[in-house]
C-alpha positions as CSV (number, residue, x, y, z in Angstrom):
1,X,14.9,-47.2,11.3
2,X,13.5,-46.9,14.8
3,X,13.0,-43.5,16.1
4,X,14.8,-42.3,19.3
5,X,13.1,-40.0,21.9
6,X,15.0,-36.6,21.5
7,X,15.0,-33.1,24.0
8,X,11.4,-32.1,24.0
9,X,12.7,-28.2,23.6
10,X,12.0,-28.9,19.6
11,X,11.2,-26.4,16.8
12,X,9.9,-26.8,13.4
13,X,12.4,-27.3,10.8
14,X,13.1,-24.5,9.0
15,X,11.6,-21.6,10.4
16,X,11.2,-18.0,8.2
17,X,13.1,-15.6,9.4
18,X,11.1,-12.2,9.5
19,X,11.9,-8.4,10.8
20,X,8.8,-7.7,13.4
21,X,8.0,-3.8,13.4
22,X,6.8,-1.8,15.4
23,X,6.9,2.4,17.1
24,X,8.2,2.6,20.1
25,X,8.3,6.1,22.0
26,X,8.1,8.2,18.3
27,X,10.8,5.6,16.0
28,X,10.5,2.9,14.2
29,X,11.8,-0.3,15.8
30,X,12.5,-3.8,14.3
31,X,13.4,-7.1,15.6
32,X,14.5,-10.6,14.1
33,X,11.5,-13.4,14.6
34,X,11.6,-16.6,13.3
35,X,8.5,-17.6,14.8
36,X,6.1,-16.2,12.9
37,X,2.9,-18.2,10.9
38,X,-0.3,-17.9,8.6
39,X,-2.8,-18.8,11.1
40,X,-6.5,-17.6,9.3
41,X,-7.8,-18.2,6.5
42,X,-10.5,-15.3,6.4
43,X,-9.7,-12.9,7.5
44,X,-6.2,-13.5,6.7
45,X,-4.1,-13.4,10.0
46,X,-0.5,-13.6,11.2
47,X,0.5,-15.2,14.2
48,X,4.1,-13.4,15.6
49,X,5.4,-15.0,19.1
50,X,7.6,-12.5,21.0
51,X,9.5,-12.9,24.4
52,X,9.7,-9.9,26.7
53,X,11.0,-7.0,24.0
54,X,11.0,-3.7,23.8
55,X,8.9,-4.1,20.1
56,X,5.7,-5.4,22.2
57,X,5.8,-2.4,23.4
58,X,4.6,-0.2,20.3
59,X,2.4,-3.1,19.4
60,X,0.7,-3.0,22.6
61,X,0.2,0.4,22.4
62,X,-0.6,1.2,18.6
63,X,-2.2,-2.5,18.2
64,X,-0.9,-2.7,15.2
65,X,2.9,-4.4,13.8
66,X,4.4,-5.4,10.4
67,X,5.7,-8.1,9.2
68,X,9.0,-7.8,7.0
69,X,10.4,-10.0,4.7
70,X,13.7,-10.0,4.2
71,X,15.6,-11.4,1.1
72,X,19.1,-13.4,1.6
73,X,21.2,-9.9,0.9
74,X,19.7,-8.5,4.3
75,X,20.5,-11.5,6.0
76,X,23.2,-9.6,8.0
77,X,21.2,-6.6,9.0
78,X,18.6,-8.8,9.8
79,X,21.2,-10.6,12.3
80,X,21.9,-7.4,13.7
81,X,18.1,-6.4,14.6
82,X,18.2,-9.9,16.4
83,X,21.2,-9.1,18.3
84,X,20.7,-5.3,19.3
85,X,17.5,-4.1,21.9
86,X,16.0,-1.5,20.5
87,X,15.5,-0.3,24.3
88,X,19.2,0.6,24.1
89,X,19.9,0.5,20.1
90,X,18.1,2.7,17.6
91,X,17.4,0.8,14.8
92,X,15.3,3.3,12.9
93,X,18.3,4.1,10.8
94,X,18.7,0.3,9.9
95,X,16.4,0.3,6.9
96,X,14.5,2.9,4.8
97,X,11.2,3.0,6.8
98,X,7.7,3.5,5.0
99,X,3.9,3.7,6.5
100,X,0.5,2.3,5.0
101,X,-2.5,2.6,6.7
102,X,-1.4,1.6,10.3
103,X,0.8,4.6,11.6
104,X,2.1,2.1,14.3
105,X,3.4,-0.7,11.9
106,X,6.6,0.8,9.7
107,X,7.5,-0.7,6.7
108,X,11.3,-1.5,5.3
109,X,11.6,-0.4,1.7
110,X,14.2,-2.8,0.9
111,X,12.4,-6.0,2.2
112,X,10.8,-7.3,-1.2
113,X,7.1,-8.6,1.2
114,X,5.9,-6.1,4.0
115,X,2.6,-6.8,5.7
116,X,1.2,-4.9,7.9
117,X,-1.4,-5.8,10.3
118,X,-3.6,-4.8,13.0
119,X,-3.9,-6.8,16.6
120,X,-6.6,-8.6,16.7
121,X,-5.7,-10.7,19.7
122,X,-2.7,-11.1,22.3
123,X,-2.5,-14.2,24.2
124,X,-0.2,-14.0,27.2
125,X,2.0,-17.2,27.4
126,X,4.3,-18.5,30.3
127,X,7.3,-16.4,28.8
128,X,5.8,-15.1,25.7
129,X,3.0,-13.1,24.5
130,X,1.2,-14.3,20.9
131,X,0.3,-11.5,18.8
132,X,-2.3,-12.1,16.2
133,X,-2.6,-9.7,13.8
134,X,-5.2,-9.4,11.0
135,X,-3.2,-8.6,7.5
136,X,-4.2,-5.0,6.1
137,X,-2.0,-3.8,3.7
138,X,0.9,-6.4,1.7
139,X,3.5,-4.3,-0.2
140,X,5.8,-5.4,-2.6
141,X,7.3,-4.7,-6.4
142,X,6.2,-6.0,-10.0
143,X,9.7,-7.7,-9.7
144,X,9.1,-9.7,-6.6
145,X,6.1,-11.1,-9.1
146,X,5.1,-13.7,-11.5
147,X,1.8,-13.8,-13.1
148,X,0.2,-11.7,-10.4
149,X,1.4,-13.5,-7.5
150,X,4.8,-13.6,-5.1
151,X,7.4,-15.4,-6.5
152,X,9.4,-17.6,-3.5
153,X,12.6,-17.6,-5.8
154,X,12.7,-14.1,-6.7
155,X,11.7,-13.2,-3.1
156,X,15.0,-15.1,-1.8
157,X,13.5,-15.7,1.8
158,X,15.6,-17.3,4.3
159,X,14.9,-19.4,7.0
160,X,16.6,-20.3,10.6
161,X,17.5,-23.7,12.2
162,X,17.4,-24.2,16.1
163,X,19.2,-25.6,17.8
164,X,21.9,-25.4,16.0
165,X,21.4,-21.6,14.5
166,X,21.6,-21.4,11.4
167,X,20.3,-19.2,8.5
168,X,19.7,-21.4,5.4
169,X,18.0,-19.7,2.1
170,X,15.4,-21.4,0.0
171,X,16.2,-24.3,-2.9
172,X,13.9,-25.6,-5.4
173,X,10.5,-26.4,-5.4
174,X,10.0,-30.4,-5.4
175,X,6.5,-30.9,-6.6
176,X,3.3,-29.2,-6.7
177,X,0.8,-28.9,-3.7
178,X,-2.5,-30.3,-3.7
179,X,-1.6,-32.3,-6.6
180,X,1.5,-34.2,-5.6
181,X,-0.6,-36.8,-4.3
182,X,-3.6,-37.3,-6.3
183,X,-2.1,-40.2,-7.8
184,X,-2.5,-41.5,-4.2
185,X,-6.0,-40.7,-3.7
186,X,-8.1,-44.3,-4.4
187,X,-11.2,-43.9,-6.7
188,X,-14.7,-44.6,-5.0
């Protein structure tokens, strides 16, 4: 098949959809961000980009912001912290809110990941501003685990499409990384 040269306004396919936190002026506020990525290995660090919201606001001032992840039930109150400003919404009441550590980064109970993490860098873009937070604190529950470790298909993530916006959960693993392709690897 030969390729065809496409609009240049593309986006990785999917994306995880995750509820940014942050206090602003004395509540907790959340927002709906897809894009949102690992991006250090040690210390671990979470790259969130954000547009000109009223959530960059607590992080600027409490350098600090969570990271939320929702399962497929919340996928409508997630919606809603996407459509709503918390400049003229109050969202606190969305979720039950907890703290860690950071005082500036809330936590919602009912999200089975929370991560919480402390700015370690902000990089101003043309329209939006990076914010690179180290992790400090990960919350979950025994049942979001298996042998120790988070379990994708009893987390029930979901991820978003663009352009065409849409939510889409998670299917079934295909095959096992860093091993998958051994079989290609040539002996010396």
């Amino acid at each position: 098949m030969e390729k065809i040269k496409i609009d240049s306004n593309a986006f990785s396919y999917p994306m995880p959809v995750v509820l940014v936190g942050s206090v602003v002026e004395g509540r907790a506020n959340f927002m709906a961000v897809a894009w949102v990525s690992r991006v250090n290995y040690k210390p671990p660090m979470l790259a969130v980009a954000l547009g000109p919201h009223h959530t960059n606001k607590g992080i600027e001032k409490h350098k600090s912001f969570s990271v939320n992840i929702p399962d497929v039930t919340l996928v409508e109150k997630t919606d809603y912290c996407g459509l709503v400003s918390g400049s003229q919404t109050d969202k606190s009441g969305v979720f039950e809110v907890f703290y860690g550590d950071l005082k500036g980064a809330p936590l919602i109970r009912e999200c089975p990941v929370c991560i919480a993490c402390k700015v370690h860098d902000a990089v101003k873009l043309p329209f939006d501003t990076l914010f690179i937070g180290e992790i400090v604190e990960v919350f979950t529950e025994e049942r979001y685990l298996t042998d120790g470790k988070a379990d994708i298909k009893k987390i029930k993530p979901f991820t978003l499409t663009m352009p065409d916006n849409n939510y889409w959960q998670v299917g079934d693993s295909i095959a096992k990384a860093w091993n998958v392709g051994k079989k290609l690897k040539q002996s010396p």
